[in-house]
FITI-944525 format. One record per residue: x, y, z of N, C-alpha, C in turn. Coordinates in steps of 0.1 Angstrom, whole numbers, plus 2048, in hexadecimal, padded with zeros to 3 digits. Example, Ala and Ser with C-alpha at 12.3 -4.5 7.8 and 13.67 -1.06 7.14 Angstrom:
2
   n.px   n.py   n.pz   ca.px   ca.py   ca.pz   c.px   c.py   c.pz
    884    7C7    84E     87B     7D3     84E    884    7DF    84E
    880    7EA    847     889     7F5     847    881    800    84F
% end
This chain:
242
   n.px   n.py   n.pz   ca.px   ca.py   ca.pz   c.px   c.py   c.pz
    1D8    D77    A28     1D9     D85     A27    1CC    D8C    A2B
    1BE    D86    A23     1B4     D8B     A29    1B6    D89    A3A
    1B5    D80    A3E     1AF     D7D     A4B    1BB    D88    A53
    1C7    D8A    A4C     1CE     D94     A59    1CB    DA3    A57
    1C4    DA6    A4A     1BF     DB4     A4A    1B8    DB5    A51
    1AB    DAB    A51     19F     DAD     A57    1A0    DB2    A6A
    1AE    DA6    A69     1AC     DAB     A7C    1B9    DB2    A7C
    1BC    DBE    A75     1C3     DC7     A7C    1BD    DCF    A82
    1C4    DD9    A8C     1BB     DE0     A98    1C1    DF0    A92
    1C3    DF3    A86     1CB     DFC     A84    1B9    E06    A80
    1BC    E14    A83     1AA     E1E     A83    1AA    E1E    A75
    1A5    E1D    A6B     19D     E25     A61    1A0    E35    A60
    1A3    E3B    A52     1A3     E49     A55    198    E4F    A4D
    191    E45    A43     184     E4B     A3F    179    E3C    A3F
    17A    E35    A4F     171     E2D     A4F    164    E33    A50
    15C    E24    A51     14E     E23     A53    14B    E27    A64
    140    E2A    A66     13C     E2F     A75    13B    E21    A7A
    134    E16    A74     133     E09     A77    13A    E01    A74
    142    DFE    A73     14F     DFC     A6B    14D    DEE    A68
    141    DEE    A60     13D     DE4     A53    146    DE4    A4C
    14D    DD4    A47     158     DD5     A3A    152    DD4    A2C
    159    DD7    A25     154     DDF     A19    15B    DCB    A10
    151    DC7    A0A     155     DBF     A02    164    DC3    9F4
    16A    DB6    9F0     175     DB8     9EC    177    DAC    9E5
    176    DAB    9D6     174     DA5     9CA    183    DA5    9BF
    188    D9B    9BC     191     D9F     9B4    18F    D97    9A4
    18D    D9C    997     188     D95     98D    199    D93    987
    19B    D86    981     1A9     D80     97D    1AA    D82    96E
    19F    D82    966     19F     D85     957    19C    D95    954
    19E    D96    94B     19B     DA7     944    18D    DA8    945
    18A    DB8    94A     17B     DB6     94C    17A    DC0    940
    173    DBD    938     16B     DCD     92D    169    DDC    938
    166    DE4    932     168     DEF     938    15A    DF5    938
    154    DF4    92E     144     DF3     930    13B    DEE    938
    13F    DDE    93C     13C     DD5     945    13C    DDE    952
    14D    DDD    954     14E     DE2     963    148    DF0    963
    143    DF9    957     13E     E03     95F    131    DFD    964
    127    DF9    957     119     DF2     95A    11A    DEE    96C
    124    DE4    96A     124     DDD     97D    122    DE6    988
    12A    DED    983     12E     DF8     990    123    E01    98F
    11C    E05    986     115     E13     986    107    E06    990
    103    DFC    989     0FB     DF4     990    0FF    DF2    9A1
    10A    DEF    9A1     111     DEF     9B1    10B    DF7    9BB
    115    E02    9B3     110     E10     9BB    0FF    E16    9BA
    0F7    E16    9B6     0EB     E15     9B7    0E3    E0D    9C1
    0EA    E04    9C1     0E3     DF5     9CD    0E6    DFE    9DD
    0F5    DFF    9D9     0F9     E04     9E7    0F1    E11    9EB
    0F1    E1A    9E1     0E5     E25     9E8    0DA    E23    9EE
    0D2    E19    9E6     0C8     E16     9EA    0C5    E0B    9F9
    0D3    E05    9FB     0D5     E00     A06    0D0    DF1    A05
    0D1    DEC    9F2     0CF     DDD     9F0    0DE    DD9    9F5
    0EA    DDD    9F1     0F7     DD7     9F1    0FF    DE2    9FA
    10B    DD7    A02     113     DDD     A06    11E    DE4    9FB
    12B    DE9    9FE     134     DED     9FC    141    DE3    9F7
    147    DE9    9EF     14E     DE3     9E2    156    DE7    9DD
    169    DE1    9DC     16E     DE5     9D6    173    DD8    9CF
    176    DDE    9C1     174     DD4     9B9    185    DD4    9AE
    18C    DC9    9B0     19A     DCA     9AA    198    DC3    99D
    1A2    DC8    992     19D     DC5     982    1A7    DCB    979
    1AA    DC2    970     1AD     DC8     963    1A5    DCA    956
    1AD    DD2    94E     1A5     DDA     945    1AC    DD4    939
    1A7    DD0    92C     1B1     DCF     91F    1B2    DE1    91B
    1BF    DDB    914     1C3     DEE     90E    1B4    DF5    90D
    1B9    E01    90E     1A9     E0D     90A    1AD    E16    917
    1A8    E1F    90E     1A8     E30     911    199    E35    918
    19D    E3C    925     196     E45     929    190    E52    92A
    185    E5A    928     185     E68     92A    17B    E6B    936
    17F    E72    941     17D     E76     948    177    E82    945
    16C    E8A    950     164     E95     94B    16E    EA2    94C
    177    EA0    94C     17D     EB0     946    18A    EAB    93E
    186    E9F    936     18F     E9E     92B    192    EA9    91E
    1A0    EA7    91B     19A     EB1     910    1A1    EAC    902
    19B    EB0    8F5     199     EA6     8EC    1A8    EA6    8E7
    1AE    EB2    8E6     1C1     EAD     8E4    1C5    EA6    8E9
    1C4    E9D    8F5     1CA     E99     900    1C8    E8B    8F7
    1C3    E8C    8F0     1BF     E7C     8E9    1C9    E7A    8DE
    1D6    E74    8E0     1E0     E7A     8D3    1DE    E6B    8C9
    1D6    E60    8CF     1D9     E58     8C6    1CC    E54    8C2
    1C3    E53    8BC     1B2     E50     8BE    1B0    E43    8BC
    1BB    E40    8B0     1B6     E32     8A9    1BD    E24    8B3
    1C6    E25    8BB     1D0     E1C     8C2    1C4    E11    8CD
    1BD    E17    8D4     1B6     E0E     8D9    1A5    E17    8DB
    19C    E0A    8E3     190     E12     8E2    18F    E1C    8EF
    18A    E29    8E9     188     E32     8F4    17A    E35    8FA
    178    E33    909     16B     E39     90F    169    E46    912
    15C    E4C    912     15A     E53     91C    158    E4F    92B
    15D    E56    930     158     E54     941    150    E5D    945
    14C    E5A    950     144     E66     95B    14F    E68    969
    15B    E61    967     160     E65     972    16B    E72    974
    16F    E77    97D     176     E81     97C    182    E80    975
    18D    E8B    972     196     E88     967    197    E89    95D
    1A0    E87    959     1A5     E8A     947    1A5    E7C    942
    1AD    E7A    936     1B1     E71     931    1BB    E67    937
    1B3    E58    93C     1BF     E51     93E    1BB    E42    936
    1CC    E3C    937     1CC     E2B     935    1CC    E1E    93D
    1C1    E19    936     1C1     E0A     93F    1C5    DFD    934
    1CB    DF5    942     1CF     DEB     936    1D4    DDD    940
    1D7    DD4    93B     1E0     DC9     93F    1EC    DCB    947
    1EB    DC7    955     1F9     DCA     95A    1F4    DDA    966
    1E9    DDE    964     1E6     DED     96D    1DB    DE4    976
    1DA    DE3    985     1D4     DE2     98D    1C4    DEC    98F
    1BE    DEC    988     1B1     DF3     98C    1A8    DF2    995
    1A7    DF8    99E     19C     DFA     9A8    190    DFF    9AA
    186    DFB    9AA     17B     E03     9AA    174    E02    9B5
    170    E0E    9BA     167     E10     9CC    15E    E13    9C8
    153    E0C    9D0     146     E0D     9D0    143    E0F    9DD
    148    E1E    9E2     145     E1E     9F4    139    E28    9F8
    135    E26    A02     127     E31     A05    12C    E3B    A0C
    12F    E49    A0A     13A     E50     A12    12B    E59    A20
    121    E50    A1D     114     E54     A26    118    E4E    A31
    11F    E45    A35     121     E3D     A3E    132    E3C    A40
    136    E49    A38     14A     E49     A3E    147    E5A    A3C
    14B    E5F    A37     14A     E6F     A36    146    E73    A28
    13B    E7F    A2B     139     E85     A1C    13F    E8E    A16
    14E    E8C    A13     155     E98     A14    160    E93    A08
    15B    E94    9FE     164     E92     9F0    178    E99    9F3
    177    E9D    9F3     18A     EA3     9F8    18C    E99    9FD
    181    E9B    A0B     18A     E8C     A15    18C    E7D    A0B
    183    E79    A08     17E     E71     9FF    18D    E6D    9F8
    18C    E79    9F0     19A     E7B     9E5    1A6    E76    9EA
    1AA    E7D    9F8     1B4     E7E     9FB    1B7    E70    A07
    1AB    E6D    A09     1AB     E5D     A0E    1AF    E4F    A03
    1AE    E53    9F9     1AF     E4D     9EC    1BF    E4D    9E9
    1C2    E58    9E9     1D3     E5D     9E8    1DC    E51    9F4
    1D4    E53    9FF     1D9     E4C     A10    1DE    E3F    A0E
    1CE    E3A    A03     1D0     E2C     A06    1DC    E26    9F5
    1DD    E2B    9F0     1E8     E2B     9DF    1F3    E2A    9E8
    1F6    E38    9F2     201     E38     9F7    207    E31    A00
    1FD    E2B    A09     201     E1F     A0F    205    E11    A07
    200    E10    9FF     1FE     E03     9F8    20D    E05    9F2
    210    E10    9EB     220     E11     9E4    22A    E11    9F1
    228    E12    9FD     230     E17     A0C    233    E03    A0A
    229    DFE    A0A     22E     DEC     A0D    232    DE6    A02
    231    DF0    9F8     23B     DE8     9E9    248    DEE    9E7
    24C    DF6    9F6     259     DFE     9F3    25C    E09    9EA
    24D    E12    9E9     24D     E1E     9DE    247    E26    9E7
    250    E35    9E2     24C     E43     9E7    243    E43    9E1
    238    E45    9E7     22B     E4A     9D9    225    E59    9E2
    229    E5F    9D7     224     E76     9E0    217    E76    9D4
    212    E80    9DB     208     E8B     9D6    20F    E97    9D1
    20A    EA1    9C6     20F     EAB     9BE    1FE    EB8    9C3
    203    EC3    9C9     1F6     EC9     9C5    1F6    ECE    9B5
    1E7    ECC    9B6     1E4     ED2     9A6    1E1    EC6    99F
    1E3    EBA    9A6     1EB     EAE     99C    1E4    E9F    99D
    1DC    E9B    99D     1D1     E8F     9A4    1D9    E81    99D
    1DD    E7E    9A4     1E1     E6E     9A9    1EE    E69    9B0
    1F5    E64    9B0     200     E5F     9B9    20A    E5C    9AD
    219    E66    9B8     223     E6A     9AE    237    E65    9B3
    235    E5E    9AA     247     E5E     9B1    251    E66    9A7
    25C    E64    9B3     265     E6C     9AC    271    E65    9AB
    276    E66    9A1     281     E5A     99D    28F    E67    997
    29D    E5F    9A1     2A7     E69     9A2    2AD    E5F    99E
    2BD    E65    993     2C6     E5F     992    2D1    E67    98F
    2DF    E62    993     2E7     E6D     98F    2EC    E71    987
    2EC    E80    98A     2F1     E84     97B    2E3    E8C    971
    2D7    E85    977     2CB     E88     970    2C0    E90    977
    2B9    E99    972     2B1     EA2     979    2A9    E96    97F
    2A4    E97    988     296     E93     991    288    E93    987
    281    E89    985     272     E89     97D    26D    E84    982
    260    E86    983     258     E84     989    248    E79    981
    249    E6D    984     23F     E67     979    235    E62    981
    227    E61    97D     21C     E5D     982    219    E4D    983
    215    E46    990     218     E39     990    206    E32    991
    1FD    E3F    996     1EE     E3A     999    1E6    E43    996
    1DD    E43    992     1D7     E4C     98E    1C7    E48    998
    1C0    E58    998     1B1     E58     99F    1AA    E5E    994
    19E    E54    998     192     E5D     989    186    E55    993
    17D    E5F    99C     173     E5A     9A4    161    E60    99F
    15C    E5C    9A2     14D     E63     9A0    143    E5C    9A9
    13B    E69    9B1     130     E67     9B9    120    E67    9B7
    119    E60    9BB     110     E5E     9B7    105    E5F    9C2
    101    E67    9CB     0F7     E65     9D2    102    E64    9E1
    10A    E64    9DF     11A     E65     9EC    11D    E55    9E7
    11B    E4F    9DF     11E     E41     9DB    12C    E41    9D0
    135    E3F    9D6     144     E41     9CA    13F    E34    9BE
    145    E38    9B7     14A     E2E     9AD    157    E33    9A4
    15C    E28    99A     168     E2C     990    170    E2A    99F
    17D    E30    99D     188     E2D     9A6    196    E34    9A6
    1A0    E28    9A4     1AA     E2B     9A5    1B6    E20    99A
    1BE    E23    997     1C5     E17     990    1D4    E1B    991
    1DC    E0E    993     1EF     E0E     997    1F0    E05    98D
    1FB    E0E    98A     205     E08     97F    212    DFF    981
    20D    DF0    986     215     DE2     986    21F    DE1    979
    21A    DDE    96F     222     DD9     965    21B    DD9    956
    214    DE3    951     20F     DE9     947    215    DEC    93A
    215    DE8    92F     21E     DEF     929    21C    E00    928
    227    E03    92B     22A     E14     92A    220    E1C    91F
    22A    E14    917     22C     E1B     906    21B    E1A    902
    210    E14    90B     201     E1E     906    201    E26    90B
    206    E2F    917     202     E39     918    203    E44    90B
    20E    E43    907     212     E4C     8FA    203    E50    8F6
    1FE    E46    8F2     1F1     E48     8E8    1E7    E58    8EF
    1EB    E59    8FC     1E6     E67     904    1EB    E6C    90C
    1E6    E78    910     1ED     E84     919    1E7    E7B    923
    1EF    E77    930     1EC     E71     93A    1E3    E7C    946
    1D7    E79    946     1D4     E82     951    1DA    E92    94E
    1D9    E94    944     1DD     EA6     93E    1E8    EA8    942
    1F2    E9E    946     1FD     EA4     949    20C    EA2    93D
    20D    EAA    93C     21B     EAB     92D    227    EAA    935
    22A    EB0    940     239     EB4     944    23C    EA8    950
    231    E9E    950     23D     E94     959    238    E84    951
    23C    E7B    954     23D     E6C     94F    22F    E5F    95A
    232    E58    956     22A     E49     959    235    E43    95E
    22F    E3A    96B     23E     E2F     96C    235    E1F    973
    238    E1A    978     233     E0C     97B    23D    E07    987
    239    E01    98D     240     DF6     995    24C    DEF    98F
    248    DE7    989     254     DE3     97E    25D    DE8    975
    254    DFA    971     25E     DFF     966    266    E04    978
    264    E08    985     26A     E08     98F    279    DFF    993
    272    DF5    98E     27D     DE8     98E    27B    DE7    99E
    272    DDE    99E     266     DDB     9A9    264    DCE    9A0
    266    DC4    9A4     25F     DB4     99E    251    DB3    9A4
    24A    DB9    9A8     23D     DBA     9AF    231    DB3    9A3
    22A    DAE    9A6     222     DA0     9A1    214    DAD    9A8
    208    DA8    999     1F9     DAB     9A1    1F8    DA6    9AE
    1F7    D99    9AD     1F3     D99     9BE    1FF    DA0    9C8
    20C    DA1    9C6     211     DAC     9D3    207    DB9    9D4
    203    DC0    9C7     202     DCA     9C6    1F1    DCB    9D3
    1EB    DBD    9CA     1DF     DBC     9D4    1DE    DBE    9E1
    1E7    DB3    9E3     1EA     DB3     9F5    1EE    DC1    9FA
    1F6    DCA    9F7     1F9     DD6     9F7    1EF    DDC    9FA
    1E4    DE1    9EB     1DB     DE7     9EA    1CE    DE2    9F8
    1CB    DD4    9FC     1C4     DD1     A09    1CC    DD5    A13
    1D8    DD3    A13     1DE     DD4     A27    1D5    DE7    A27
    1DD    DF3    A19     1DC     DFF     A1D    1CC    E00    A1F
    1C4    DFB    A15     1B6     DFC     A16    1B2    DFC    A25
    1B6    DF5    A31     1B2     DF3     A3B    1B6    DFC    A41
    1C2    E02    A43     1C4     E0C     A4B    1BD    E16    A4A
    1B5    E1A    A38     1B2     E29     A35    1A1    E24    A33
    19B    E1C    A30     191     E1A     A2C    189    E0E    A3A
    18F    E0A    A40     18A     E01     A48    189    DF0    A40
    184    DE7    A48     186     DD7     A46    17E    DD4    A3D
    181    DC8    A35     17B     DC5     A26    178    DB4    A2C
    173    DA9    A20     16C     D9E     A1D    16C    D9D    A11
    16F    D90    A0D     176     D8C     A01    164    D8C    9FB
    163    D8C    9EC     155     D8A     9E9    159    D85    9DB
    14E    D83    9D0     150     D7C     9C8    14B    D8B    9BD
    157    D8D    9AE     15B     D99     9A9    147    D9A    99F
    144    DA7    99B     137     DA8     999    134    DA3    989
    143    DA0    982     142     D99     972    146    D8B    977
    145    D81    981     14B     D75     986    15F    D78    984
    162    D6D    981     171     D68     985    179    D70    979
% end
């Protein structure tokens, strides 16, 4: 799979001018959340300074709660259920856990574009591709940050549930934090919070989809779209080992 991303001839929509590939790490055990910030904040610093290239980095999280810098403290309905961080990244309150694909980019947007929307909405491009080759509509909502399907049945109104969520932060035009899809998670932690401040729509997964989709489909998915919207990657070794 690597070797046929690498030589597809398909453009980039928020590549590099040199179209250096951005290294691409996948960690198999639960990484602490502390850890991977420690990594990445170190990551992304190297990259500024132009010790290290570029890095996206795939991973799981054990249960635990996020706050994003315009969290707000109601949104926190359960406190005691698992451990909660602060973040520095954008967003409200979300969940990571076993079974959610997390992504973290470490890209130099000095050498693709300095343009946070774009950025954002490049981010949206490549979610949406990735769910396009798992056989899911995955839309954007304005007002609404992350990737959203809509699930119809008859007889029943239309709802609308969130399948990926974005929570990014820049540093010097150096991203870090990311993105994370919901494979096969248990649901029932979200309860413990208002998802991303949102009350009036739901959470869904691949599987609660009824999608048999496995982490690695989701991976391969997540690399083919990366290459169309981000440009070509190289396998590297993950920055907590295996």
């Amino acid at each position: 799979m690597l070797d046929r991303v690498l030589n597809s001839d398909a453009a980039p929509r928020f590549g590099r001018a040199d179209a250096r590939p951005a290294e691409w790490a996948v960690s198999r055990g639960l990484v602490g959340y502390e850890d991977a910030v420690a990594a990445m904040e170190a990551r992304a610093e190297a990259i500024a300074e132009g010790r290290a290239g570029e890095l996206v980095w795939l991973l799981e999280h054990p249960p635990l709660y996020t706050a994003g810098v315009s969290a707000k403290p109601g949104d926190l309905l359960d406190p005691g259920r698992f451990p909660v961080f602060r973040s520095g990244r954008g967003g409200q309150f979300t969940y990571h856990g076993p079974g959610q694909r997390v992504a973290y980019l470490m890209l130099d947007l000095r050498a693709r574009e300095r343009d946070v929307r774009a950025f954002v909405a490049a981010l949206e491009a490549w979610l949406i591709g990735a769910l396009a080759r798992l056989e899911v509509t995955g839309e954007v909502r304005p007002g609404r940050v992350g990737v959203w399907v809509e699930r119809k049945a008859p007889g029943v109104p239309a709802r609308e549930e969130k399948i990926a969520a974005i929570g990014v932060k820049l540093r010097r035009w150096v991203s870090f934090h990311g993105v994370s899809l919901n494979v096969e998670p248990d649901l029932a932690h979200f309860a413990g919070i208002v998802p991303c401040g949102q009350t009036e729509h739901g959470v869904t997964s691949l599987v609660d989809l009824g999608l048999p989709a496995t982490m690695d489909d989701a991976d391969a998915a997540l690399m083919a779209s990366f290459h169309e919207v981000f440009g070509p990657v190289e396998a590297a070794s993950p920055p907590l080992g295996a």
